[in-house]
C-alpha positions in Angstrom: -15.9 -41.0 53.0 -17.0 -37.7 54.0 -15.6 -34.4 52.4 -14.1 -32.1 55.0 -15.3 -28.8 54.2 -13.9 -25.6 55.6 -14.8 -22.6 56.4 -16.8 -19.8 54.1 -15.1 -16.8 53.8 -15.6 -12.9 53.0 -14.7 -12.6 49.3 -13.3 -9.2 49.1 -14.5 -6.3 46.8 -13.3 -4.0 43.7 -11.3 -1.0 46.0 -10.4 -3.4 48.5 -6.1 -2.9 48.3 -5.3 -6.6 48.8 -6.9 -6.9 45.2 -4.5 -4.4 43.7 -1.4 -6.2 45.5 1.2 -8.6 43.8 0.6 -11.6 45.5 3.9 -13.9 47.2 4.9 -17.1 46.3 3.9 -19.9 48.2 7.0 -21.4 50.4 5.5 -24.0 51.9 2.4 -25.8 49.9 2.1 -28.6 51.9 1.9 -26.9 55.2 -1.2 -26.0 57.7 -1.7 -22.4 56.2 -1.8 -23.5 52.5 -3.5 -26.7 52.7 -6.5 -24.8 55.3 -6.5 -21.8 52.7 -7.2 -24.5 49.8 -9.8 -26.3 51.7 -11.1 -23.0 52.7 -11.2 -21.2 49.5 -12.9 -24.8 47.9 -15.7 -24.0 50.3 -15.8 -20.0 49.3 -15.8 -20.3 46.0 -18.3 -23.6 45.8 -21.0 -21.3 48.3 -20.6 -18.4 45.8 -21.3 -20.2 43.2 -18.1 -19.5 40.8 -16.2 -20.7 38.4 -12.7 -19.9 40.2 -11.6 -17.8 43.4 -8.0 -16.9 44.0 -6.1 -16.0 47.2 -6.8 -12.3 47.4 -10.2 -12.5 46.9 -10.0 -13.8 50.3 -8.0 -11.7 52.2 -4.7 -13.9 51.5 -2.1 -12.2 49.5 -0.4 -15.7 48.2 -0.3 -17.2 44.4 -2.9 -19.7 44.9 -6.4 -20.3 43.0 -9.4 -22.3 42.7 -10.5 -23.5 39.3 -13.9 -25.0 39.3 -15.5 -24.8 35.6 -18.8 -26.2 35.6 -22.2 -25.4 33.9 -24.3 -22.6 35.6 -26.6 -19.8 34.7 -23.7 -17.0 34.1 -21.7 -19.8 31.9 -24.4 -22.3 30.7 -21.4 -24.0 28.4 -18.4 -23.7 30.8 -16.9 -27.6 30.7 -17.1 -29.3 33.8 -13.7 -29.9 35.7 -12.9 -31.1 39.2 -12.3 -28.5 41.4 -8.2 -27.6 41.3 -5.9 -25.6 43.3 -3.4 -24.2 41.0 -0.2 -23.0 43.1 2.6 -20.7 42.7 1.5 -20.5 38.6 2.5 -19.2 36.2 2.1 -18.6 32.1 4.8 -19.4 29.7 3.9 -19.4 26.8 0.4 -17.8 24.9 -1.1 -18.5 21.7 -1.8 -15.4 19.1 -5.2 -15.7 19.1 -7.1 -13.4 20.9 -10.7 -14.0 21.9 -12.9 -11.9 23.5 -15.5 -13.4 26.1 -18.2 -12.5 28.9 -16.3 -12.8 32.1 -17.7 -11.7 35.9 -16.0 -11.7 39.1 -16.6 -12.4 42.4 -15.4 -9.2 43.4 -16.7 -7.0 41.1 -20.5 -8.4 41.8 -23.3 -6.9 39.6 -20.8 -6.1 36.3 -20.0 -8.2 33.4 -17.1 -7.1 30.8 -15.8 -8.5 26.9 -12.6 -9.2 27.8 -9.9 -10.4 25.4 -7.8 -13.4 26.4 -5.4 -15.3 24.7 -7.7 -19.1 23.1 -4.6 -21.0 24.5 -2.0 -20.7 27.4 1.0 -23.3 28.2 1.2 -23.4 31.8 3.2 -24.7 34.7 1.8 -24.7 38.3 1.7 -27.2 41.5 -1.1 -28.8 42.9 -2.4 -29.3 46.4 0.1 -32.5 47.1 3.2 -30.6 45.7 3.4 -32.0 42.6 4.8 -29.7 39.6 2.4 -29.5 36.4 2.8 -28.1 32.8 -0.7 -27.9 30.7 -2.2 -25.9 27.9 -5.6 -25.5 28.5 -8.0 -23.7 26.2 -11.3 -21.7 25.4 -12.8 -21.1 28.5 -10.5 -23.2 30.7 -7.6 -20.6 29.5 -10.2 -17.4 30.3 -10.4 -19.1 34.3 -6.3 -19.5 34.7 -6.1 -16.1 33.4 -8.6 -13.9 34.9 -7.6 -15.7 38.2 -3.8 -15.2 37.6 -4.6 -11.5 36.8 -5.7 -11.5 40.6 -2.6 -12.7 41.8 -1.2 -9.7 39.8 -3.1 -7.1 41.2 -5.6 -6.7 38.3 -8.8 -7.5 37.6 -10.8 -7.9 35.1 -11.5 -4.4 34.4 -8.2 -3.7 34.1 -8.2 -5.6 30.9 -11.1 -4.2 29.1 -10.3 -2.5 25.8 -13.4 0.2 26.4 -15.2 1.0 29.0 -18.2 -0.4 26.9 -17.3 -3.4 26.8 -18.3 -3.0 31.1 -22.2 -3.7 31.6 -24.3 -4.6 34.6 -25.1 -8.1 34.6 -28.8 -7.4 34.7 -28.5 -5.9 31.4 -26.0 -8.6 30.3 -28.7 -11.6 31.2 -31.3 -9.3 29.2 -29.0 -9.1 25.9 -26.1 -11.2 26.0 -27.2 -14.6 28.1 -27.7 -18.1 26.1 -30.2 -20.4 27.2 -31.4 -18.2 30.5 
């Protein structure tokens, strides 16, 4: 069976203002626009290479996101997952524990920041055939849903840095922070 792929779109960059907007709920998930944006944004986000894209970051101010954890040279131990839309999400409940982890973003290219995240999150969300989910996901799956729901909030993830030290450019961070590169 062949995979339909869509189209590869213009991931949009720190200052752009769609990043700094609260994003709208999705009325209709199983209608033209969504379903084209999922299959489009699976395209964007497999061509770029990351580990998750959400709607803004492609021009579409809606509460939808890609999660696609797999193993690559900026997360050589991200678990490998199925590529998901996550739709109309959101976080209910968090665990105490704070970690703090490497993350880098599509559009914020060239930068890498420590950003604390909560270890666990308790989740509910739909997928791409409607259905209603409630997870907890973990460790780095929980750093994904949360740096992507952060984009559907209008941040990113230099909003959530503690210090501005905690921002370096990723050539420095393969130089002193990557494992196995």
């Amino acid at each position: 069976m062949k995979k339909v792929r869509g189209q590869i779109l213009n991931i949009a960059q720190l200052g752009q203002p769609v990043l700094k907007q609260k994003a709208q709920l999705v009325e209709d998930i199983l209608g033209d626009e969504c379903q084209n944006l999922i299959k489009n944004m699976m395209s964007t986000v497999e061509e770029a290479g990351g580990v998750g894209i959400a709607a803004p970051q492609i021009y579409h101010s809606l509460r939808v996101f890609i999660m696609c954890s797999k193993p690559n040279a900026r997360y050589p131990d991200a678990p490998l997952m199925a590529p998901t839309a996550i739709i109309n999400p959101e976080i209910v409940a968090v665990s105490e524990e704070i970690e703090k982890g490497w993350e880098g973003c599509l559009s914020v290219p060239s930068m890498r920041g420590l950003v604390p995240r909560h270890h666990a999150v308790t989740v509910k969300y739909h997928d791409a055939q409607g259905r209603e989910h409630e997870s907890v996901f973990t460790g780095f799956i929980a750093r994904i849903f949360q740096h992507e729901i952060d984009h559907l909030d209008g941040l990113t993830f230099i909003d959530r840095l503690e210090s501005m030290e905690d921002l370096v450019s990723e050539s420095y961070w393969y130089e002193h922070h990557a494992k196995g590169v």
